[in-house]
N, C-alpha and C positions, 0 to 999 in steps of 0.2 A: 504493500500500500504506500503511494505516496505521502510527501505531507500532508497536502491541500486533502486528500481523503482519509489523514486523521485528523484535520483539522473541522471535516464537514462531517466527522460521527461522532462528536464529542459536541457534550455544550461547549456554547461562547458568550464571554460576557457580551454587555450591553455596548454598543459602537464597534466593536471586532466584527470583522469585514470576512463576507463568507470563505474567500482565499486566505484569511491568515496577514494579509501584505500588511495594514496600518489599524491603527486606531481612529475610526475616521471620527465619529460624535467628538470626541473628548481630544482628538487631533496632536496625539505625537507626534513631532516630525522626525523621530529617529534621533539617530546617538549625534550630540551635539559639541566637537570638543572644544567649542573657544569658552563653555558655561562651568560655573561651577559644577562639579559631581554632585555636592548636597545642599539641597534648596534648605536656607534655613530664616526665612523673616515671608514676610507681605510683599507681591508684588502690584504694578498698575491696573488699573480695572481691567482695560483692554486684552490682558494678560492672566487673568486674574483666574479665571476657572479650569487651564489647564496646568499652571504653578499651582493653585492650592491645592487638587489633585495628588499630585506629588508630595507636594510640602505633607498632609498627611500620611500617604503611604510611606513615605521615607523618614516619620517620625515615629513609625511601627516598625518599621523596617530593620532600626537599630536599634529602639529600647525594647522589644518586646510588648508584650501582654500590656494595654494603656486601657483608662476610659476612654467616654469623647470628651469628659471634661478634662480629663488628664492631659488630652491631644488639645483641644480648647487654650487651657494654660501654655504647652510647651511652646505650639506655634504663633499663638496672638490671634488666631481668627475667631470668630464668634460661633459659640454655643450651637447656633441654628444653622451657620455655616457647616462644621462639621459633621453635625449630625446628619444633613442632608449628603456631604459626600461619602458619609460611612454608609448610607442607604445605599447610595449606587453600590457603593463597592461589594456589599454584602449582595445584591442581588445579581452581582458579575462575577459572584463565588472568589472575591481574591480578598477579602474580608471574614472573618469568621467568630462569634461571639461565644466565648471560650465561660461565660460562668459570671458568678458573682463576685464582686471582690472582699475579701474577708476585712471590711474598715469597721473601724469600733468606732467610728462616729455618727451619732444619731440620724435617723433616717433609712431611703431606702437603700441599699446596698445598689452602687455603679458596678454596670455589666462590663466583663472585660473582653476586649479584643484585639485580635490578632491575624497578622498574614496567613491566610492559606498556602502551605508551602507545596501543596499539590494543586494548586490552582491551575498551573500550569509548567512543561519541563522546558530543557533549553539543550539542546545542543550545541557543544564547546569543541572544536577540534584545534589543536598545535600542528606546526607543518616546522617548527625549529627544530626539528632536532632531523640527523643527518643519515639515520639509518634507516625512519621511519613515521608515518604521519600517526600522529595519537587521535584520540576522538572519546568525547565522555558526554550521556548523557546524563544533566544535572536537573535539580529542582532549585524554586529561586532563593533558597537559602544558600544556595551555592554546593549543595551536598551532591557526589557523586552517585547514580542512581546505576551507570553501566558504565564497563570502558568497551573499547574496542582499537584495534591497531591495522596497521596496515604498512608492509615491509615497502620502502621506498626502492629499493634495490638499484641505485643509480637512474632512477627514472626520471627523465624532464621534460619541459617542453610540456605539450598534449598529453604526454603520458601520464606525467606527474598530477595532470590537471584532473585525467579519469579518476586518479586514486582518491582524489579527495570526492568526489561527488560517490565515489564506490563506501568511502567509509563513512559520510553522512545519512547516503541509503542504510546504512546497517543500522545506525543509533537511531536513525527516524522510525524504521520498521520494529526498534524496542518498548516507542516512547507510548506511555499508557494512559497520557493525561494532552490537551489540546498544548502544539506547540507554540512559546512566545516569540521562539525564532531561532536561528541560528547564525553561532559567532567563530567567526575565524581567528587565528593569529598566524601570520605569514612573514618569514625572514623578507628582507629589502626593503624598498621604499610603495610606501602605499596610498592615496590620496584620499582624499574624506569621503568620497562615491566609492570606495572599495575597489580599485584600478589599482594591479601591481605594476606600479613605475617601471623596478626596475628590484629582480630579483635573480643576482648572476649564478648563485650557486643552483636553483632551479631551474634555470633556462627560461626564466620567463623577462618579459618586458610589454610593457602596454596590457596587460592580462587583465581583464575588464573579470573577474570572477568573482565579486559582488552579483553582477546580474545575472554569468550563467548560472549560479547558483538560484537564485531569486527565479528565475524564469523556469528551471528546473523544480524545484520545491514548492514555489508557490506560498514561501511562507518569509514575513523578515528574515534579512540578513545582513551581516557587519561583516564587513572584512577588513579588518586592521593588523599595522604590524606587530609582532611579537612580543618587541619588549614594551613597546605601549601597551598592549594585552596587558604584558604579566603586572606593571606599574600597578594597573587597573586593581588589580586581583591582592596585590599587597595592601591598596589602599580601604580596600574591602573589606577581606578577608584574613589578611596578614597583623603585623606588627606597626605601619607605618608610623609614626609621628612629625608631623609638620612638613619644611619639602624636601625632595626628594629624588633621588637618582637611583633606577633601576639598572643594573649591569646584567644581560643575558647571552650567557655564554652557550653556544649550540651549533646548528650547521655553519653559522657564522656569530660574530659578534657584536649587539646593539644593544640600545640605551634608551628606557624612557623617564620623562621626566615628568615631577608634577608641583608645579610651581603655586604656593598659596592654594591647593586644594582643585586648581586648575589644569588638565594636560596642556601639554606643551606640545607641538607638533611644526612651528617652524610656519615661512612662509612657502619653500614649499616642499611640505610633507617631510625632511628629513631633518627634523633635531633630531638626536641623540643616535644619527650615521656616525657611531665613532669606530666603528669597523676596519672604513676604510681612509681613516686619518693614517699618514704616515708618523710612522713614530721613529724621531732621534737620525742622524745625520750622516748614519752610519751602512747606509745599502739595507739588504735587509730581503729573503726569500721572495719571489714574483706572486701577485696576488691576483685573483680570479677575474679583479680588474682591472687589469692591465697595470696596474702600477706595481712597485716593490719597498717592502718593509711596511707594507700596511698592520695595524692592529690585531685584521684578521687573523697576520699571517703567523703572528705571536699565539693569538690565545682560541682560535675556534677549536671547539672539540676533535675533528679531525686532524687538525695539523699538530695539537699540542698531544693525539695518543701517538701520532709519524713521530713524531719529536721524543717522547718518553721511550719507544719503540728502539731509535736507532740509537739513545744513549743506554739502555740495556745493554742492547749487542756490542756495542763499543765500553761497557765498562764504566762508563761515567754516572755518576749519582741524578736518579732521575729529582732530588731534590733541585740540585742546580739547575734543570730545566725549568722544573714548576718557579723559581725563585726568579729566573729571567724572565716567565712571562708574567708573572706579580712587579717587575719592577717597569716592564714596557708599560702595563695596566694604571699604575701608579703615573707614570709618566705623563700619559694620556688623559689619567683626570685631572690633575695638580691644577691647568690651568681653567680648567671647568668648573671647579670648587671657589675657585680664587673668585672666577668672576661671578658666579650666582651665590656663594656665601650660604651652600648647604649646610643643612643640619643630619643628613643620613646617605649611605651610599648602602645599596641593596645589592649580594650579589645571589646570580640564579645561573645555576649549571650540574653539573655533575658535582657529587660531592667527593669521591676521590682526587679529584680536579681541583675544588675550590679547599680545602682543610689544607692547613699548613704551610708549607712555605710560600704556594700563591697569595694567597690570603697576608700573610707576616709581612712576604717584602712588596705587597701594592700600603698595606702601611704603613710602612716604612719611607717609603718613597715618597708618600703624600706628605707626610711628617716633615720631609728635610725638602721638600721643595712650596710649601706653604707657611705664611703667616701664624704660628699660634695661638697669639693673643686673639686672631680675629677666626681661627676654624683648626680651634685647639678640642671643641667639642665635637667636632665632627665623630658620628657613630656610621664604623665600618662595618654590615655583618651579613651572614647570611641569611634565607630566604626561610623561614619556617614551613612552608607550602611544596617542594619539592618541585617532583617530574609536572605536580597539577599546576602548576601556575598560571600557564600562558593557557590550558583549557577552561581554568574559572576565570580568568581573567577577560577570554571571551563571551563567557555569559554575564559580565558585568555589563560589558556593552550591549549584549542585547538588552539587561535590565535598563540601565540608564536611558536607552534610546526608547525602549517601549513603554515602562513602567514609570522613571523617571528615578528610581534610586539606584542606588550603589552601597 
């Protein structure tokens, strides 16, 4: 079964469009990244019914179990306000009134509620990593409900492009509740309509697969790059505090960022391409584009297990490897921290890869080529979220673009 024929034998709330594509009543326009992720005050009239929308559901979103007075209080809108959008919600099943609240204060007991976490699922696929595409279908608390993989085997070009639409078929053909949509994260450059710019270790360039996906499934879709995914998915899901630099290390290596609560995405589409920055003055192995001593060519997964690989056989300490590519890493951010005055560097890869001497000498490096009176707090570490990152991170973005929270 297609999406669109699980989407058309399942109920759907109220304004969901019998294909699945938008919320047309209530008029999401999809994932927005120049906006805050969390709506948190009153916006203009004009504006006003599709932000408070949100503003509710993303004040359940993160505290849990609230009244409507409790929602009333936290957000400033009025009593009659919320209660009227708890009505839609509740009869668009993504609302659900879980009981009485146990308060010792006189009167009648406020009813509590909370997100339906089976309202709806999301399929989340990663295409970062270099041996193979992942895929998980999730519910929108972000919980894994299925995985599924699919061996990339050097496949590119058209090839590579089947494997993803083969391994969406399989999670969509698990999913047991109407889907909210499906999210991508894709190594390279990718632009806000879901066009792979330029993705050289896939063989792709101009790859419009936002739409063949969407034209294919019939259901939303996001397709964004990877470490902007994962960013997403730390800021969610994770540990994040305040902003922030994602490091994702995998078929290649990129950065996303999230500036005041804001992503960052550049004018066009490529902040945090630190890939294929060259790093230091010194030459440096040929890189997949065209240049040599890029980033990549230090720390992608592929080239740093060729690199661990032929200092084995030759004898040498694969520490001193892992320490070279923590010190090019180091290198490459020192002046990134300088200039945006982070307070956290995130990294996501493999963890044989990231423990230890990578990890020791990129802070080391930042140490002795930065300020410390002004980014002496900088907190270096890793990803609590693992291999899932970049696949929750893609259902953030369907939530954000559909639902409105994160």
């Amino acid at each position: 079964m297609t999406a669109a024929g699980v989407q058309r034998s399942l109920p759907q709330p109220a304004g969901f469009s019998a294909r699945g594509t938008a919320f047309v009543e209530n008029s999401y326009q999809g994932y927005n990244p120049g906006r805050a992720l969390r709506p948190s005050a009153k916006v203009l009239p004009e504006h006003a019914r599709t932000h408070n929308r949100s503003l509710v559901l993303q004040t359940l979103y993160r505290s849990g179990q609230l009244s409507r007075a409790d929602i009333a209080r936290s957000t400033g809108l009025t009593r009659v306000t919320v209660s009227d959008l708890v009505g839609e919600f509740i009869s668009e099943g993504l609302i659900v009134e879980t009981g009485q609240s146990e308060d010792i204060r006189p009167g009648k007991p406020a009813t509590l509620l909370e997100i339906n976490p089976s309202a709806f699922q999301i399929v989340g696929i990663d295409l970062s990593d270099s041996s193979q595409f992942r895929g998980a279908l999730l519910d929108i608390d972000g919980n894994i409900i299925e995985r599924r993989e699919v061996e990339l085997s050097g496949s590119t070009g058209t090839e590579a492009t089947a494997k993803v639409v083969k391994l969406a078929d399989e999670l969509v053909e698990l999913s047991t509740s109407p889907l909210l949509g499906i999210g991508v994260g894709s190594p390279g450059i990718v632009d806000l309509n879901g066009v792979v710019l330029s993705a050289p270790n896939l063989g792709w360039t101009n790859l419009d697969l936002q739409a063949q996906l969407i034209s294919h499934f019939g259901v939303p879709v996001i397709v964004g790059n990877d470490a902007n995914a994962a960013v997403l998915a730390e800021h969610s899901f994770g540990q994040a505090h305040g902003d922030m630099m994602l490091i994702k290390l995998g078929h290649g290596v990129g950065a996303g960022l999230l500036l005041d609560g804001v992503p960052l995405y550049g004018s066009r589409f490529a902040a945090g391409e630190i890939g294929h920055v060259v790093v230091g003055t010194h030459g440096g192995l040929p890189c997949v584009c065209g240049k040599a001593g890029c980033l990549e060519t230090w720390l992608s997964v592929p080239r740093l297990d060729a690199a661990l690989k032929a200092a084995d056989e030759a004898g040498i300490a694969k520490a001193e490897v892992l320490s070279d590519a923590g010190t090019h890493l180091g290198i490459a951010l020192a002046a990134i921290v300088g200039a945006l005055n982070l307070s956290e560097i995130v990294l996501s890869g493999p963890t044989r890869i990231l423990d230890g001497p990578l990890e020791e000498a990129t802070i080391e490096t930042l140490r002795s080529r930065t300020m410390a009176e002004f980014h002496g707090n900088l907190t270096l570490r890793k990803t609590t979220l693992g291999e899932d990152i970049v696949m929750r991170g893609a259902a953030v973005m369907v939530l954000s673009g559909q639902l409105g929270v994160s």
